[in-house]
C-alpha positions in Angstrom: 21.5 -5.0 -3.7 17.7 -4.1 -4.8 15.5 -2.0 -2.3 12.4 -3.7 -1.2 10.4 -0.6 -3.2 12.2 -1.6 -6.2 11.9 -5.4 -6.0 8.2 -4.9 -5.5 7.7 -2.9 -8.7 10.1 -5.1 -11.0 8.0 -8.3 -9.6 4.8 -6.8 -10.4 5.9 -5.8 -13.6 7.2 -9.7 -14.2 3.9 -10.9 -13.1 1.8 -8.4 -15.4 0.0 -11.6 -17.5 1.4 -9.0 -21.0 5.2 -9.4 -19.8 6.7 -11.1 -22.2 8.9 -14.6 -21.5 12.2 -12.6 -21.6 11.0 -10.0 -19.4 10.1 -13.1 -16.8 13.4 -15.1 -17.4 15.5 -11.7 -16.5 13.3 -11.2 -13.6 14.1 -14.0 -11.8 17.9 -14.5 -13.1 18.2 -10.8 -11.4 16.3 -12.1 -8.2 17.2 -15.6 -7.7 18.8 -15.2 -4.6 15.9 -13.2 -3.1 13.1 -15.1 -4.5 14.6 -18.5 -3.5 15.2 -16.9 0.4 11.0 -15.8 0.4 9.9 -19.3 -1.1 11.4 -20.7 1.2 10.3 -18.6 4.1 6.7 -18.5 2.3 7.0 -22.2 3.0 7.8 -22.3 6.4 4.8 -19.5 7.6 2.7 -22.0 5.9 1.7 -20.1 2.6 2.6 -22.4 0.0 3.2 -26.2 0.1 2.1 -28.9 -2.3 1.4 -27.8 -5.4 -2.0 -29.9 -6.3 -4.4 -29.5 -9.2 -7.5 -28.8 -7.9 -9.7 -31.7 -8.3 -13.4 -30.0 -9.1 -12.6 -26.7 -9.8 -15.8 -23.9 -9.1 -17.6 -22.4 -12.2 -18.4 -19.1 -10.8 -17.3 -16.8 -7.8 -19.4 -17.8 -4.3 -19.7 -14.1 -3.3 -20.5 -12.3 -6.8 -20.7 -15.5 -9.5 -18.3 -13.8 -11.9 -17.3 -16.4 -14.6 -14.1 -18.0 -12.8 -13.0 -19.2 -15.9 -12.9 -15.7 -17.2 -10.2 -14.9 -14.4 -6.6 -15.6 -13.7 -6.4 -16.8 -10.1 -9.5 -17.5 -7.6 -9.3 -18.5 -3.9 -10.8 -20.7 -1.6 -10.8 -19.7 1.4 -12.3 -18.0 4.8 -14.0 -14.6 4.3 -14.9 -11.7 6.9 -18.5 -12.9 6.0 -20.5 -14.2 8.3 -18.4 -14.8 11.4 -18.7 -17.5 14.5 -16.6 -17.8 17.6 -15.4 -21.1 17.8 -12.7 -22.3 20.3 -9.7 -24.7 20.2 -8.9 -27.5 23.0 -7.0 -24.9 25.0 -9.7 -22.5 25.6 -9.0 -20.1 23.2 -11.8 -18.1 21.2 -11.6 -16.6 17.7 -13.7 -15.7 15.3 -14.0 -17.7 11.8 -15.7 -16.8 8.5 -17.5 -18.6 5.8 -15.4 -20.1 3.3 -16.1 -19.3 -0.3 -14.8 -19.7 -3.7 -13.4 -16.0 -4.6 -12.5 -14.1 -7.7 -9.8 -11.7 -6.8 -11.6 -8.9 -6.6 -14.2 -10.5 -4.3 -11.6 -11.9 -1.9 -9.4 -8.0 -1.8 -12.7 -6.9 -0.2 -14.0 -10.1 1.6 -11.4 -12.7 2.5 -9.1 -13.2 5.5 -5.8 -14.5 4.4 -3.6 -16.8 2.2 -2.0 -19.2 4.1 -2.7 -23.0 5.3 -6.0 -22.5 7.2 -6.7 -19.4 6.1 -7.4 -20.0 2.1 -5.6 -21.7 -0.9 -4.6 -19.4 -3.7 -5.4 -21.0 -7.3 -3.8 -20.2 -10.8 -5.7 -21.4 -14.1 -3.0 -23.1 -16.1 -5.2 -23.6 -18.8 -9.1 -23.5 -19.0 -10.4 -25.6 -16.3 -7.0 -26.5 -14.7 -6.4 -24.9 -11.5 -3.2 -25.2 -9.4 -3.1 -24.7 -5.7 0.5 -22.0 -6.1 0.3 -20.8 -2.3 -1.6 -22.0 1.0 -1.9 -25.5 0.6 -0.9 -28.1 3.4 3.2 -27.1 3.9 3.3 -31.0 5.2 1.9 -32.2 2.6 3.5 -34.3 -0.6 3.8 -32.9 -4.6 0.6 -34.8 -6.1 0.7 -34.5 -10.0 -2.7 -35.7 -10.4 
């Protein structure tokens, strides 16, 4: 069995945008098991769900207004920005953040979290096309819109 350091470094070296198909295909024959068991417990703490195209995509990064089609991934979601207390119907108070349209590099030093209710993590899949790969609703059904 793989240690966790190990894992970690072979799946960032699979996820390197240069790895080549092979590279991938080995990766997750080798980790099947493993990557099955966190997808599914990814699902169930509520960080991925439906997988939906994003329906009107942001040009540019809300925090910095880098070129979002110039970058991989972007994320919609609550930043450390800006915070309120708010509380829920039992009493309970926490504190919330803007939301904002981040680059990654914006949301490593702004945003809060992946996760439903915390921000939706988005994947270009080609120019334009951006699919919701982890935080949408868990409840929700596969749209393929």
């Amino acid at each position: 069995m793989t240690d966790f350091g190990t894992f970690v470094a072979e799946l960032r070296a699979a996820a390197n945008p240069y790895a080549s198909f092979d590279d991938r295909k080995a990766f997750r024959a080798r980790h099947a098991t493993l990557l099955a068991q966190m997808l599914v417990c990814l699902d169930e703490v509520g960080m991925i769900g439906a997988n939906p195209m994003h329906v009107d995509p942001p040009a540019h990064c809300d925090l910095c207004s880098a070129d979002l089609t110039q970058e991989v991934v972007f994320i919609d979601g609550e930043t450390r920005l800006d915070s309120t207390s708010v509380s829920d119907p039992d009493g309970v108070t926490r504190q919330i953040g803007a939301w904002a349209n981040m680059c990654f590099a914006c949301f490593s030093r702004d945003g809060v979290a992946v996760g439903w209710g915390s921000g939706q993590l988005y994947v270009q899949r080609r120019p334009g096309e951006w699919q919701c790969i982890a935080g949408g609703d868990p409840r929700a059904q596969d749209v393929d819109e």
